[in-house]
ZAFIFI-391557 format. One record per residue (C-alpha): residue number from 0; residue in one letter; chain; x, y negated, z. Coordinates in Angstrom, 1 decimal. Each point is the difference from the previous one (the first is absolute). Last residue first. Example, Ala and Ser with C-alpha at 12.3 -4.5 7.8 and 13.67 -1.06 7.14 Angstrom:
2
+------+-------+---------+--------+--------+--------+
: zado : lumro : mardren :   east :  north :     up :
+------+-------+---------+--------+--------+--------+
:    1 :     S :       A :   13.7 :    1.1 :    7.1 :
:    0 :     A :       A :   -1.4 :    3.4 :    0.7 :
+------+-------+---------+--------+--------+--------+
END
This chain:
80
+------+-------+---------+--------+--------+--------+
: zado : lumro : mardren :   east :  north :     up :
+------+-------+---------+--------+--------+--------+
:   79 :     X :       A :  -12.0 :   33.4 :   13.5 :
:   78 :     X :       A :   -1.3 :   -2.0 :    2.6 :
:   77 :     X :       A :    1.8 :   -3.3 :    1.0 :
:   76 :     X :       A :    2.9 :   -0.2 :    2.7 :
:   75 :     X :       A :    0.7 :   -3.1 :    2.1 :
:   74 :     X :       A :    3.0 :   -2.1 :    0.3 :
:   73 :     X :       A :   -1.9 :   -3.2 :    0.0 :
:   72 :     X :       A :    1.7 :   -1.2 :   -3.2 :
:   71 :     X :       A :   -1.3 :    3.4 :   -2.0 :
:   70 :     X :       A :   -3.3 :   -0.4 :    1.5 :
:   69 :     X :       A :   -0.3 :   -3.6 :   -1.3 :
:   68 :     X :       A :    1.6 :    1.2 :   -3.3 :
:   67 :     X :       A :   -2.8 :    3.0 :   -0.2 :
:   66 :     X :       A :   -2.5 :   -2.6 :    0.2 :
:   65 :     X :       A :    0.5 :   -2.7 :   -1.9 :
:   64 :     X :       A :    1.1 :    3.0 :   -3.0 :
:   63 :     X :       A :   -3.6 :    0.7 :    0.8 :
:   62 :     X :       A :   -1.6 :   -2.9 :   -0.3 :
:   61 :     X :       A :    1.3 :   -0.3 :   -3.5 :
:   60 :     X :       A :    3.1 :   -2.5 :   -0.4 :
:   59 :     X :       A :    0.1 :   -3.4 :   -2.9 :
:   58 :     X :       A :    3.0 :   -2.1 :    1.1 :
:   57 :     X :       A :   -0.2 :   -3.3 :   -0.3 :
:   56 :     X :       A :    2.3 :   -1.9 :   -2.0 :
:   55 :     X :       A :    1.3 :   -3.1 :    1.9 :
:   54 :     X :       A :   -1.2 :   -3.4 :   -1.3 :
:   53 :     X :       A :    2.5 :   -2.2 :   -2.0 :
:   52 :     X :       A :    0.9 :   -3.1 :    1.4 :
:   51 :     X :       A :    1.9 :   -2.1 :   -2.9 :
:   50 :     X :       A :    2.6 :   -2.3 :    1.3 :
:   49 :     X :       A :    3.0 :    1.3 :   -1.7 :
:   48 :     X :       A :   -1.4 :    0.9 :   -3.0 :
:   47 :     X :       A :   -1.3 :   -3.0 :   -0.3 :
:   46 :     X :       A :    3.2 :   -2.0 :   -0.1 :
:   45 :     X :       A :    1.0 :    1.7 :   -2.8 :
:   44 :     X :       A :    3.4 :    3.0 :    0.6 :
:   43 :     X :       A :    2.9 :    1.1 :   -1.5 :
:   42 :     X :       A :    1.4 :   -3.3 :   -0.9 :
:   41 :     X :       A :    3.3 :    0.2 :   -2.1 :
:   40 :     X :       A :    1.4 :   -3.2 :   -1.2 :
:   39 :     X :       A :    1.3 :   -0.6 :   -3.2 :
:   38 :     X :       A :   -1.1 :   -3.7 :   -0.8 :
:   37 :     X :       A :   -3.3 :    1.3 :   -1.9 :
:   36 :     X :       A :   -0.6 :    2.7 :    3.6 :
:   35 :     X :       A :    0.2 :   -3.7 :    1.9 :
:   34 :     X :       A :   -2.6 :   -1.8 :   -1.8 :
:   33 :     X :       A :   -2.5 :    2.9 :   -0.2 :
:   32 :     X :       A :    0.4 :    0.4 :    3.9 :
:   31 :     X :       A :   -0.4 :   -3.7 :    0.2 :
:   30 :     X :       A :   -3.6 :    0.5 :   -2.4 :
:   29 :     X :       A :   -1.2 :    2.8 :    2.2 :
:   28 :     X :       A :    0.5 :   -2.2 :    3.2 :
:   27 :     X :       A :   -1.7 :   -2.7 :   -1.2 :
:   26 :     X :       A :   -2.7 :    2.1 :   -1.0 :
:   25 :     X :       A :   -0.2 :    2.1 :    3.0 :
:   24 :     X :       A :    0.1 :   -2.9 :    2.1 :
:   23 :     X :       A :   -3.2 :   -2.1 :   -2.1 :
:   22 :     X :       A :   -1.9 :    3.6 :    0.4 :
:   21 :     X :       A :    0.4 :    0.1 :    3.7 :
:   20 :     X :       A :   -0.8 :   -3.9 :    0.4 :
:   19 :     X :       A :   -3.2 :    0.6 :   -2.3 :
:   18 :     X :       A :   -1.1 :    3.0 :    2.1 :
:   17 :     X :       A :    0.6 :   -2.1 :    3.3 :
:   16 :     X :       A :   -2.4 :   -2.4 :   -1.5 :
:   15 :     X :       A :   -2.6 :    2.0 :   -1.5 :
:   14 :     X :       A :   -0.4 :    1.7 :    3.5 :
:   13 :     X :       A :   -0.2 :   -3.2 :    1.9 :
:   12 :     X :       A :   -2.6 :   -1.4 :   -2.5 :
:   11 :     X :       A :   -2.0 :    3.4 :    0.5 :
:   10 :     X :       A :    0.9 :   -0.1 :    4.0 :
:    9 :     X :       A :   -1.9 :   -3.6 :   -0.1 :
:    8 :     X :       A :   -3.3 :    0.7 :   -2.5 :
:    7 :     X :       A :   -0.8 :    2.9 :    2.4 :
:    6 :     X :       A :    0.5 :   -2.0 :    3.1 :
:    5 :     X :       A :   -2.2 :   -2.3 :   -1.6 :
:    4 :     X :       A :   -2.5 :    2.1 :   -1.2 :
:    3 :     X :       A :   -0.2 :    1.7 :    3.6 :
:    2 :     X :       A :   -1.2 :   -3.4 :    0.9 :
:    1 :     X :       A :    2.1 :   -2.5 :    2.5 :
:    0 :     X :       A :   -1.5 :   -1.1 :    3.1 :
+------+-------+---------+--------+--------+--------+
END
């Protein structure tokens, strides 16, 4: 059977790999959106932009204002 510092040693190599594919296409396609903005061209956006994942800001609520929009939703009436 394999070791764990095999399987280690594997999805680091994997990892470097896809990274240096991912780099190797934004560079290429940096350099041909240079290319075509010197003949005249207009490109808005980099390839990266495009494929970038950013994470969804999370929202920071008290327990309370949890609570008083769950009872809101539910139809319910808090004290006052």
């Amino acid at each position: 059977m394999l070791g764990a510092e095999y399987v280690v040693e594997y999805a680091t190599s994997e990892y470097n790999a896809y990274e240096e594919k991912s780099i190797f296409r934004m560079y290429v396609t940096d350099m041909l959106k240079g290319f075509g903005e010197v003949l005249g061209g207009e490109i808005k956006y980099r390839y990266y932009d495009l494929i970038k994942v950013e994470e969804p800001v999370k929202e920071e609520k008290t327990g309370d204002e949890i609570a008083l929009e769950v009872i809101a939703k539910a139809g319910l009436k808090g004290r006052t």
